[in-house]
C-alpha positions in Angstrom: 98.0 114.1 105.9 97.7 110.9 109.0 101.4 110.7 108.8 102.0 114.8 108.3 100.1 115.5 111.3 101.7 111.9 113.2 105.4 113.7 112.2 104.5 117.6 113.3 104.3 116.2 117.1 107.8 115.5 117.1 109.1 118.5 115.5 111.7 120.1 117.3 111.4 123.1 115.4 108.1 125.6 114.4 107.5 125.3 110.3 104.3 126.4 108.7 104.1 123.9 106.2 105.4 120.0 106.3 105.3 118.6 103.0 106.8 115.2 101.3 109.9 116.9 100.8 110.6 118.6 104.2 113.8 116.8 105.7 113.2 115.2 109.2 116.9 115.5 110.6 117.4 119.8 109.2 113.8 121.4 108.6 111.8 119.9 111.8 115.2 119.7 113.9 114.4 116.1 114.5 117.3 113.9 116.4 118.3 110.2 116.7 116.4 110.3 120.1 113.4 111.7 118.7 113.6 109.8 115.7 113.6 106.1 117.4 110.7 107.2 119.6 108.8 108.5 116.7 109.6 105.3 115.0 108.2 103.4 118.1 105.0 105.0 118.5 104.6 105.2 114.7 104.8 101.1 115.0 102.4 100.8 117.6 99.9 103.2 115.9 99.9 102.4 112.4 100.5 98.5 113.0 103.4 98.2 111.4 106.8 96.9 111.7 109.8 99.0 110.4 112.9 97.5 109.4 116.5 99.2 110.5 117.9 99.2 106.8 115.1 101.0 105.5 114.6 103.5 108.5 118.4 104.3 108.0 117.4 105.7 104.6 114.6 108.1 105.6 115.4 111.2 105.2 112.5 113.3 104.0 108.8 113.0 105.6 107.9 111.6 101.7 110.4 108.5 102.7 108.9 108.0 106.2 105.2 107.7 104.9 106.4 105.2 101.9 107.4 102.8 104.7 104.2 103.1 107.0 101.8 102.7 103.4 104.6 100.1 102.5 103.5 97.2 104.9 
């Protein structure tokens, strides 16, 4: 739910209901721009640090989360 509601701020687009399986890039009309500043500010507030091989795997808000709980 943290990392739902951390997500829903940088949705481009309006959807009722953000699951584990809603995809970041299509569903939320996230973009690369959006994306890296998400990632930044994701870093900063869940302490974390977030490597580029795995963020270039992220697809769904379900693979996001698994690498903030990951660390």
């Amino acid at each position: 739910p943290e990392v739902i509601n951390f997500i829903k701020d940088y949705a481009k687009k309006e959807v009722d209901v953000i699951t584990e399986d809603t995809t970041m890039p299509f569903e939320l009309g996230i973009d690369s721009l959006t994306f890296v500043r998400m990632v930044n500010d994701a870093e900063k507030i869940f302490d974390v640090a977030l490597e580029d091989e795995a963020l270039i795997k992220v697809r769904t808000v379900g693979d996001f989360a698994k690498l903030l709980v990951k660390q």
